[in-house]
C-alpha positions as CSV (number, residue, x, y, z in Angstrom):
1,X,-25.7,19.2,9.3
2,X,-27.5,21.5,7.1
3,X,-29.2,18.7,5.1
4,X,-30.3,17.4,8.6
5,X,-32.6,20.6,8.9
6,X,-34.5,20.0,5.5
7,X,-38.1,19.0,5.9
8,X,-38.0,16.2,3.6
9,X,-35.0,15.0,3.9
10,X,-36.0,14.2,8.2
11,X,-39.4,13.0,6.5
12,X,-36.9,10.2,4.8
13,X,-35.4,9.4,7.7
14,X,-38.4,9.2,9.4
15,X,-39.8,7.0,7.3
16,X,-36.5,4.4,6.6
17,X,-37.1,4.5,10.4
18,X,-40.4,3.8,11.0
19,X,-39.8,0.8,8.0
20,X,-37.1,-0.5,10.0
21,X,-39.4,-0.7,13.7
22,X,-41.7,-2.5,11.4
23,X,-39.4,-4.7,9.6
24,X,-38.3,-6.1,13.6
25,X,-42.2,-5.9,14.4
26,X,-42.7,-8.3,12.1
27,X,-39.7,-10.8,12.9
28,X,-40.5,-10.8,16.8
29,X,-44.3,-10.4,16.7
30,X,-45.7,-11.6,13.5
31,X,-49.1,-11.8,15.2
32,X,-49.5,-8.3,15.5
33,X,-48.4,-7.0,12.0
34,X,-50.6,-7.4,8.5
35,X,-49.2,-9.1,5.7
36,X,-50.0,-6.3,3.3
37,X,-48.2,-4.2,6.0
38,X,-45.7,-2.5,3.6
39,X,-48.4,-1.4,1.0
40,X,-49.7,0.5,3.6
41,X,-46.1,2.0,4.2
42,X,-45.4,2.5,0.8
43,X,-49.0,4.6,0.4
44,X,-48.5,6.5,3.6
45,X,-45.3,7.8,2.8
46,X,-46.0,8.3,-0.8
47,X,-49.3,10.1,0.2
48,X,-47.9,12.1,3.2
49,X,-45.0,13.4,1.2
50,X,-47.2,14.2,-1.7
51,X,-49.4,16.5,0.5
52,X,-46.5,17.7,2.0
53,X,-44.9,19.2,-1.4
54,X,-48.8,20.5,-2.4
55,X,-48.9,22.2,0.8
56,X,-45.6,23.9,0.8
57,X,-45.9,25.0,-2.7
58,X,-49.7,26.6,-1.9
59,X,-48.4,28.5,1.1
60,X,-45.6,30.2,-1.5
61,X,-48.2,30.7,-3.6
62,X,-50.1,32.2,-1.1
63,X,-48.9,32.9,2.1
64,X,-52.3,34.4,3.3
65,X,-54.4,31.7,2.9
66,X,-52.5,29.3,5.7
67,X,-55.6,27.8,7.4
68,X,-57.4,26.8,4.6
69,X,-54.4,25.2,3.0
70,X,-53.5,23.5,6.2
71,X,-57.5,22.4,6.0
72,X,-56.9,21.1,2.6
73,X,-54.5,19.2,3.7
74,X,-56.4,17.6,6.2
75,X,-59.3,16.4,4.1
76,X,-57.1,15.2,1.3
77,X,-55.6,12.6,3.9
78,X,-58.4,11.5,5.2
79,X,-60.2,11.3,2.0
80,X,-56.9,9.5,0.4
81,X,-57.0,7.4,3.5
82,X,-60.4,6.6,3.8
83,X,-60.4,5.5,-0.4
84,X,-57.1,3.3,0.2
85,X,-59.0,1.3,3.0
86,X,-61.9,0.4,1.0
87,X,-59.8,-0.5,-2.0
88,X,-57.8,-2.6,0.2
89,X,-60.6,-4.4,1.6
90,X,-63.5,-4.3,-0.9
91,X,-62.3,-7.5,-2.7
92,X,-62.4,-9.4,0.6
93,X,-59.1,-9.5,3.0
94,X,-58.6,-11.6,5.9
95,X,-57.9,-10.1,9.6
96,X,-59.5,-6.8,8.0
97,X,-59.5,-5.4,11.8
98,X,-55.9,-6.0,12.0
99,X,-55.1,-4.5,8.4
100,X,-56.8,-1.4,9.5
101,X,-55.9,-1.3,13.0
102,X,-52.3,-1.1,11.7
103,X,-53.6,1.4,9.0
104,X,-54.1,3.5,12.0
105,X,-51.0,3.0,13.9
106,X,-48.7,3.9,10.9
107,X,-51.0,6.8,10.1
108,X,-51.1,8.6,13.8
109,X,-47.1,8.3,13.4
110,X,-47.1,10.0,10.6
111,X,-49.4,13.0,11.4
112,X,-47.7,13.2,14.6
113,X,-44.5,13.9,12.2
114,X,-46.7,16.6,10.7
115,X,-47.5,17.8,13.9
116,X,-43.7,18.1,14.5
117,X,-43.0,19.5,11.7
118,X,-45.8,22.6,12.0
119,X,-45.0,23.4,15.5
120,X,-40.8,23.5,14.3
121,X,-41.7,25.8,11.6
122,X,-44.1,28.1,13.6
123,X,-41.3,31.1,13.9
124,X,-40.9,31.1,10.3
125,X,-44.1,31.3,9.3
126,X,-45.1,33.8,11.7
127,X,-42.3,36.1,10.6
């Protein structure tokens, strides 16, 4: 159960999660799921956990500088995000409202995970 309390090992499961409630998406509503919808996965939770490990290891290195790391963090996924998008569709992609529209959707669950996993570790941090 102790492995259960580990940030990034819930960020995981979070994610084989969220890949599985796409996965059924997909098979019951095609209409409403992008093709390229598991790039977008594999970026967001290749990106997310990336700033994730940067962040904790800044707030060890310095633990008095919490705000601006968190703000850091913040621009670095939506600048990541924003870059990713116009990769995506600078070559020309079909349903581009629907690619981006899911961008979105995967993207709010996954700062809503953040959100989680700041307002968990708020004691800690405080002490």
């Amino acid at each position: 159960m102790a492995l259960l309390t580990n940030i990034h090992v819930r960020f995981w499961l979070f994610s084989l999660g969220l890949g599985l409630i796409i996965w059924v998406l997909q098979q019951v509503f095609p209409a409403i799921i992008h093709p390229k919808i598991w790039e977008i996965l594999i970026f967001l939770v290749l990106f997310f956990f990336f700033i994730q490990l940067l962040n904790s290891f800044l707030l060890k290195m310095l633990p008095d500088s919490f705000f601006q790391i968190s703000v850091l963090a913040m621009v670095l996924r939506l600048i990541g995000s924003l870059v990713f998008i116009g990769v995506e569709v600078w070559p020309g992609m079909e349903n581009i409202i629907l690619f981006i529209a899911d961008f979105f959707v995967i993207f709010l669950f996954y700062l809503v995970f953040d959100i989680y996993a700041f307002l968990s570790n708020l004691r800690p941090i405080s002490k």
